[in-house]
N, C-alpha and C positions, 0 to 999 in steps of 0.2 A: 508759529506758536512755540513757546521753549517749552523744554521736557526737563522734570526733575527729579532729585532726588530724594531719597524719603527725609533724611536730614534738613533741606532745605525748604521741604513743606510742614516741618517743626517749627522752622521760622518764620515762613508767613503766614503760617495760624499766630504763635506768639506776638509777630508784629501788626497783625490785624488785632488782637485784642488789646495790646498796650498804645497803638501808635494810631487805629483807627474808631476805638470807642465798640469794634464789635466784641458781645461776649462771648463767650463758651455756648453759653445756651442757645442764643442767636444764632452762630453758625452751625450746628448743631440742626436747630428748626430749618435754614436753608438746606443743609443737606436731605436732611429728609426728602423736604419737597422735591427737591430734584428727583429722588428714588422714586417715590410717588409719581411725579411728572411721565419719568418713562415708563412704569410701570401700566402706566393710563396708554400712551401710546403705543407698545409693545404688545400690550394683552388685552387692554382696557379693565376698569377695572368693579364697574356694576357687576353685581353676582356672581364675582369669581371670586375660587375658595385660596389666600394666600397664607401659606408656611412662612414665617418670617423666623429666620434661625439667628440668634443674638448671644454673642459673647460678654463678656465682662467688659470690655474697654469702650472707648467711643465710637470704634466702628460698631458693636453692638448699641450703644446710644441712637448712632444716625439708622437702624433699624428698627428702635423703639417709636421713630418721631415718626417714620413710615407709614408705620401701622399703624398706630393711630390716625394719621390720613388717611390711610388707604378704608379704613373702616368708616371712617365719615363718609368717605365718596361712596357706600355702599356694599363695599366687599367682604366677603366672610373673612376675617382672619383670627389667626392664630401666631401666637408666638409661642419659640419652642427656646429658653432661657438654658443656656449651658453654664450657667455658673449662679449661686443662692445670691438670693437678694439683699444681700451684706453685702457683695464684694462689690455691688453696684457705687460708684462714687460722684459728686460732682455733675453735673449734667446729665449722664448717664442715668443716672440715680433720678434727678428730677422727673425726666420724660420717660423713667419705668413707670413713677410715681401717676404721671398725666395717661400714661395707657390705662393702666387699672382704672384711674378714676374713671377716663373714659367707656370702661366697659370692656375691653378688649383682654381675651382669654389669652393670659399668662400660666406658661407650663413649665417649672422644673424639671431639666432633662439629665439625669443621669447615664445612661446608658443610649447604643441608637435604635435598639429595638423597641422606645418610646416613644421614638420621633413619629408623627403624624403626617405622616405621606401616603399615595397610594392614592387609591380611583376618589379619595375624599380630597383630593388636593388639586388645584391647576396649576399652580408655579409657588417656586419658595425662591423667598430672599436671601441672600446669603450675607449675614450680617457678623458672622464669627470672628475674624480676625483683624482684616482690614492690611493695611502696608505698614505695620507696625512688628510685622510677624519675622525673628529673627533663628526660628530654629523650624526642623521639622516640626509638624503635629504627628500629638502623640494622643496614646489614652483618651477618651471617650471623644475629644475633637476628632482626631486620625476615622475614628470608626465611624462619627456620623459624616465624613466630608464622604466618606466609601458608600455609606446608604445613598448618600445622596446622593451621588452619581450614579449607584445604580437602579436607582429610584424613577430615570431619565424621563422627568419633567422637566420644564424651562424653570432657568434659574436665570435670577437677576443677582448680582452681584454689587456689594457696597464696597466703593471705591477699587477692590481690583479682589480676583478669585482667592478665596481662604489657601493657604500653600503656597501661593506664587509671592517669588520676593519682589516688593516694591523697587529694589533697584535694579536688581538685572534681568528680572522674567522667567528665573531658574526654579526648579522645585526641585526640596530636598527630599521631598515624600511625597505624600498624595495630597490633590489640589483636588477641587472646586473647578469641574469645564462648566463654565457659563451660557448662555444666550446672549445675554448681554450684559455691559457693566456700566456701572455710572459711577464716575472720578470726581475727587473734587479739587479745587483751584486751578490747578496745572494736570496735563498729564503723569505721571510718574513713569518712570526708565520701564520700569517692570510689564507696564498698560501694552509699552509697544516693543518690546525684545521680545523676539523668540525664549521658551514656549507660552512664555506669558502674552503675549498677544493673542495668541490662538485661543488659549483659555480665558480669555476677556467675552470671545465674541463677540457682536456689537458695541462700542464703542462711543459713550457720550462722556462731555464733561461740562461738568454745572461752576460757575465761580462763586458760588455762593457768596454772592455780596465783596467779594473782592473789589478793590478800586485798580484800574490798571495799572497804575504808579506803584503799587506794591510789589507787584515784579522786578521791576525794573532789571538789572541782569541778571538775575537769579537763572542756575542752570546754565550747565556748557554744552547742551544737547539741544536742537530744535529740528523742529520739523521741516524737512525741504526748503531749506534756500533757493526757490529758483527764479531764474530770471529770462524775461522775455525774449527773443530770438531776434537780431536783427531783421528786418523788412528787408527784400530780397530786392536789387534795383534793377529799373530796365535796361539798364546798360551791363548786366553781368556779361562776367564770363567765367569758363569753368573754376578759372585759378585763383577765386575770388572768396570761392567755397570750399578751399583747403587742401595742398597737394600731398598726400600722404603717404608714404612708404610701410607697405604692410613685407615683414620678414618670417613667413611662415612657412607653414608646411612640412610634411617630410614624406616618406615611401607608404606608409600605413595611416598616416591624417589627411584626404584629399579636403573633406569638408571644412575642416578649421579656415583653412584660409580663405578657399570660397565663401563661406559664411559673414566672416570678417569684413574682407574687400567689399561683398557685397552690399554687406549693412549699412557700409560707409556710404554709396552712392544712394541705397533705398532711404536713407535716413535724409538726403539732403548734401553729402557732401560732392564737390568739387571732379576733382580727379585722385582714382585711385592704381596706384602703380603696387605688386605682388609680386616680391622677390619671392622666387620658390624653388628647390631642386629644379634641376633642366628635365629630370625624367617626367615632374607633373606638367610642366608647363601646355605642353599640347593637351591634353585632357583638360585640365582648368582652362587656357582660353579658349577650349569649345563651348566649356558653361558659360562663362561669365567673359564675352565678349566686350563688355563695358571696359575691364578693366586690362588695364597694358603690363602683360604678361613680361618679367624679368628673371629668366631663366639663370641659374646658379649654378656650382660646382659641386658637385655632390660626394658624398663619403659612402662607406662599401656599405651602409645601411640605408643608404636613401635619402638621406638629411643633408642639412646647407653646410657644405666644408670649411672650415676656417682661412682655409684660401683666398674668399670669397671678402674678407675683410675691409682692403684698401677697396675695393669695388662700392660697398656698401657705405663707407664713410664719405665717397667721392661723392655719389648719391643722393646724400644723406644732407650734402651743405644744398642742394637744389630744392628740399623739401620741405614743409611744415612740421610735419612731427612726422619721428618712425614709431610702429605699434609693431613689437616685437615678441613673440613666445605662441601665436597659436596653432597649437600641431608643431611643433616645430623637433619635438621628442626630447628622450632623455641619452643623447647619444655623444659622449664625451668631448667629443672634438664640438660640435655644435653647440653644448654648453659654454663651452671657454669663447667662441664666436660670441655668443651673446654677452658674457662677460664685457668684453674688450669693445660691442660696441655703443653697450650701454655706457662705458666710464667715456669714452671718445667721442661720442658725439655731440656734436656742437647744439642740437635742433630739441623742442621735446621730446620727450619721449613717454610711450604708453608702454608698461612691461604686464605679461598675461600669461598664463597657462603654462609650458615648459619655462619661458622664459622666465621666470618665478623662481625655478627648482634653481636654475643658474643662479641668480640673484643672493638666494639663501645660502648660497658655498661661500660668498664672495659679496658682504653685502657693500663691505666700501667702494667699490663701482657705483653704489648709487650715491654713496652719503657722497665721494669727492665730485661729483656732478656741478654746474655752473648753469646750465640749463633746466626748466623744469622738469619735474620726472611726476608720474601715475603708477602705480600698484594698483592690479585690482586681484584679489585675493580670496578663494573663499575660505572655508576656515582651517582646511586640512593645511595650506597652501601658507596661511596666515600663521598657524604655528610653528611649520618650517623657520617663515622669517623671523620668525621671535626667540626659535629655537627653544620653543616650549611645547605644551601638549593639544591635542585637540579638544579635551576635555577642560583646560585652560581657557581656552578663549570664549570656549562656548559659555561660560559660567561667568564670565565678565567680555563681554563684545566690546564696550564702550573701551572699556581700557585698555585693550587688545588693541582696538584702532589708533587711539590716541599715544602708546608707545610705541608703535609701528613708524607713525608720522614722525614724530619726535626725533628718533633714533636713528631712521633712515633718511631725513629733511627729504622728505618726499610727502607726493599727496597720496593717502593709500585709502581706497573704494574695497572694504571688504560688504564681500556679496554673501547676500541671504537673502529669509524672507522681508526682515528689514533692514536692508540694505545701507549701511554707514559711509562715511564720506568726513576725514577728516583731514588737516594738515599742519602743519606747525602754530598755527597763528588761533586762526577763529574756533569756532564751534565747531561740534561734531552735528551734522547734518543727518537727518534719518529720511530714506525716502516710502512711500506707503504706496504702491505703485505696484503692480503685478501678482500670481497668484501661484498656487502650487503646482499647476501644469507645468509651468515652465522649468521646472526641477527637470531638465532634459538634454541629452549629449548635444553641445553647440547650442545652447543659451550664452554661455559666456562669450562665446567670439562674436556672436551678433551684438552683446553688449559693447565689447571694442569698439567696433565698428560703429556706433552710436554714439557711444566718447568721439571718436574720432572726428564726426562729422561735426559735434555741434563745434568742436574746437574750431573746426575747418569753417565752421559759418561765422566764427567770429567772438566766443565765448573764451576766458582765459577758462587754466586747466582746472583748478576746482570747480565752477562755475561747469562746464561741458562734463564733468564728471556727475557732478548731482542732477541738471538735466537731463544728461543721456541716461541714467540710472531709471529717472522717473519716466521719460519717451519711452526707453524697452521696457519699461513695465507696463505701461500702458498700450501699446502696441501687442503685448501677452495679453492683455486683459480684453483687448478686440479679439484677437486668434481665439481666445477661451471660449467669449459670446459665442461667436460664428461658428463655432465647432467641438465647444467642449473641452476642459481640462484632460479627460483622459485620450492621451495619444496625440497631445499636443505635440509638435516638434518644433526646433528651431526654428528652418525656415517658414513656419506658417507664421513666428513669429518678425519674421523679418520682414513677411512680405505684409504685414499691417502697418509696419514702418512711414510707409508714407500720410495713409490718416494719422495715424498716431502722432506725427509732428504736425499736419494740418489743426488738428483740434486743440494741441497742444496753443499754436501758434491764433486762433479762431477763439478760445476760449479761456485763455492764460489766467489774468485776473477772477475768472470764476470757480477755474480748478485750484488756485492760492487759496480764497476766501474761504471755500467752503472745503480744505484741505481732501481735497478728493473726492467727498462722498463718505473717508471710512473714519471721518471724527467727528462727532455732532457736535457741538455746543448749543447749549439749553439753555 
C-alpha cells in the first residue's frame, strides 16, 4: 500500500470529485461511516455515551456525519463544536445542518472547561483538526487537546491525532494520543512516522469510495516491499546460502560480533566467517563455534589494525558481501581500515555501527564504490552522514533517507521504530514490524546479520534490507510474546530468528495482504 502526503491527498480528493462524479458531500457521508464502522467495533456503540469534538474544517464535517450515525445506531452523543456556526462551510455546513435536524446536541465551545467529559463520557472523537493542521495549536484548541488527554478516556481519532503533522508525524506542541485512528484514502506519512504512529494507536484506513485507479503512482513512500524467500533445495550446501565476512569487534565490544555472526546463520545464512582482534578470537570461538573464527592484528587499544588490510581485501574477493562496523570502535587507526576497505572492495558491502562514524569523515569511499553498498543508520548516526542534526532528521525521516541514498549512491536502512529503506531509484519502503522492547544494546548487530543472511539466501541488497528489517522485527515481536517487552535483549531476539523466517516463509502472502495485523483496512 503507498503512503502519502498530505498535498497529494488534496489531489485525490479533487480528482475524485472532478474526474470521478464523487461529491464533497458523498465523501464526506463515506468518511463518517468509516468513524462510525470502528467506532461500532472498538467500543460498540448501543448505549454508549460519545464526546465528538469538531472543528471548523472538513475534518470537523467527517465528525458531524459520525455522530449523527453514531446516534442513529443508539448512542448518547454529544458534540462539542469549536468554532460558531458561521464558520461552518460547504459540507461541513450541510451535515452540522443534518445533525441538529437529526436531534443530536450541538454545543458551542469556547473555553475547555466546557467540554463535557468525565464519568458522563465513554470515548470522544477527535474531529478538530484533521492532516490539514500546519502550525502548533494554540488558544482554546491547545487547551482542550490538554483536557483531553488528561481526561484519559479512549479517543478515536478523525483521520490522524489533532497536533500531529500529516506529513512527518512531528508535533509542534500538544497532540491528541489516541486509541485508535481512522485515515481516509491512503495512509498519510504522518499515520506511520514516529511520534505520530504512536499517537495514532490503532490504525484503520477506509477508501471511501475511492476507485483503485485513482492512485495510481501517487506517493513515493509504501509499505514493505517484500518479497518471498527462495525455497531451500535438497541438494544445498552451505555456500549456497551466502558466504559472509563479518569485520568486527574490538577489546571492550565482545557481543557486537557475536551477535552479528550469529544472526547471520540463526536467520538462515550459509557460512559465516568473523575477522576480529586475535585477542577475542578464542573467547568468541568458544561461543559461537558455528562460525570460523579469523583472528587479526590488533592496535594498542584492542581493535583490528590497519595492517590487517591486504588480508582483508584478499578475503574479501572469496566472499559474498563483507558487513563491516559492529563493535569495531571508534579507534583512529581502525576507522581509516574501514575507510580504505569500504572504497576497495570489490564484493557488497553492509556498513553499520563504528563503521558509520568512519564513513561520515570520508564519505566518498562510498559514493566512488562500483559494487553495491547498505548503510544502516539510526538517527544519531544518520545525521553524522548528513552532517546535519539529530533534531533534523527526526522532523523529516523520509527525506533524511532519500538524501542519504541520493548523495551517498548507496542503499541506506535508517532504523527506528519505523524503520525506512531507500535508494537511488524506487520508493522509500516503511517496515511495520517489531516493537519498543527492542530499543536495546545489540538489536542492530542482530539486524546485520539478518540483512546479511537473506542477501545470502538469495535476495538483491534492497530487497534483503526491507526483508531482514521486517524478519528482525518480527522475530522481537515473538521474543516480546514469550517474554515480554521489558528486559527484552538482543539475543532473545536472535534466537526467535529461526520461527521468524519460518512463518515469514509459511505465511508470506498473508503477512503482505493483511500488512501485518497493524493496518486495518475497512
Amino acid at each position: 500500500m503507498r503512503i502519502c502526503t498530505v498535498q497529494e491527498m488534496r489531489e485525490l480528493d479533487r480528482r475524485a470529485v472532478e474526474t470521478c462524479g464523487l461529491s464533497e458531500v458523498v465523501l464526506m457521508e463515506n468518511a463518517g461511516h468509516a468513524v462510525c464502522e470502528v467506532a461500532r467495533k472498538e467500543f460498540g456503540t448501543s448505549d454508549r455515551r460519545f464526546v465528538v469534538i469538531c472543528g471548523a474544517g472538513n475534518n470537523g464535517g467527517d465528525g458531524l456525519v459520525a455522530a449523527r450515525l453514531l446516534h442513529s445506531s443508539g448512542a448518547d452523543v454529544r458534540v462539542e463544536l469549536l468554532a460558531d456556526e458561521g464558520a461552518l462551510s460547504g459540507a461541513a455546513r450541510t451535515n452540522l445542518e443534518a445533525a441538529l435536524g437529526c436531534g443530536v446536541i450541538v454545543q458551542r465551545i469556547h473555553a475547555s472547561d466546557e467540554l463535557y467529559l468525565g464519568r458522563s463520557s465513554d470515548v470522544v472523537v477527535d474531529a478538530i483538526f484533521g492532516t490539514g493542521l500546519s502550525r502548533a495549536p494554540d488558544g482554546v484548541h491547545a487547551d482542550v487537546i490538554e483536557r483531553l488527554n488528561m481526561a484519559a478516556l479512549p479517543v478515536l481519532a478523525v483521520d490522524i491525532p489533532s497536533g500531529v503533522s500529516g506529513d512527518t508525524g512531528a508535533t509542534t506542541g500538544t497532540a491528541v494520543k489516541a486509541t485508535c485512528t481512522v485515515t481516509f484514502g491512503l495512509p498519510k506519512r504522518g499515520n506511520l512516522l514516529p511520534p505520530g504512529r504512536e499517537l495514532c494507536g490503532s490504525l484503520y484506513v477506509s477508501h471511501i469510495s475511492f476507485p483503485p485507479s485513482l492512485y495510481g503512482s501517487v506517493g513515493d513512500v509504501v509499505i514493505g516491499q517484500l518479497a518471498p524467500l527462495p525455497a531451500r533445495s535438497l541438494e544445498s550446501h552451505k555456500s549456497m546460502y551466502g558466504d559472509i565476512l563479518f569485520v568486527a569487534g574490538a577489546r571492550s565490544y565482545l557481543g557486537a560480533p557475536f551477535l552479528a555472526a550469529m544472526s547471520f546463520l540463526r536467520a538462515g545464512g550459509g557460512y559465516a566467517r568473523l575477522a576480529v582482534p586475535e585477542s577475542l578470537a578464542p573467547h568468541l570461538g568458544g561461543h559461537a563455534c558455528e562460525v570460523v573464527m579469523v583472528p587479526l592484528r590488533e592496535t594498542d587499544d584492542g581493535s583490528v589494525a590497519l595492517s590487517n588490510l591486504d588480508r582483508l581485501l584478499a578475503l574479501g574477493e572469496r566472499v559474498d558481501m563483507i558487513v563491516i562496523g559492529p563493535g569495531l570502535s571508534l579507534n583512529h587507526e581502525t576507522q581509516e581500515l574501514v575507510r580504505r576497505l569500504v572504497s576497495q572492495a570489490a564484493v557488497p558491502v553492509l556498513v553499520d555501527g563504528d563503521g558509520l562514524s568512519a564513513v561520515a569523515d570520508d564519505p566518498a569511499c562510498v559514493r566512488e564504490r562500483l559494487a553495491p553498498t547498505l548503510m544502516t543508520p539510526h538517527v544519531g548516526e544518520m545525521a553524522r552522514l548528513l552532517d546535519s542534526t539529530t533534531a533534523e532528521v527526526e522532523q523529516d525521516r523520509v527525506a533524511a533517507v532519500k538524501k542519504a541514498a541520493l548523495e551517498l549512491g548507496a542503499t541506506v536502512l535508517l532504523k527506528g521504530s519505523s524503520t525506512l529503506v531507500a535508494d537511488q531509484n524506487g520508493p522509500v519502503s516503511l517496515n511495520l514490524s517489531g516493537n519498543p522492547g527492542m530499543a536495546t544494546a545489540g538489536c542492530g548487530d542482530v539486524l546485520s546479520g539478518t540483512i546479511a543472511a537473506m542477501y545470502g539466501i538469495g535476495l538483491d541488497i534492497r530487497c534483503a534490507a526491507e526483508v531482514g528489517a521486517f524478519v528482525h522485527g518480527m522475530a522481537g515481536d515473538m521474543a516480546a510474546e514469550a517474554k515480554g517487552q521489558d528486559g527484552l535483549i538482543a539475543r532473545d531476539v536472535m534466537e526467535h530468528l529461526p520461527a521468524a523466517v519460518r512463518l515469514y516463509r509459511e505465511r508470506f502472502r498473508e503477512l503482505v495482504h493483511n500488512h501485518y495485523g497493524r493496518l486495518n483496512v475497512i
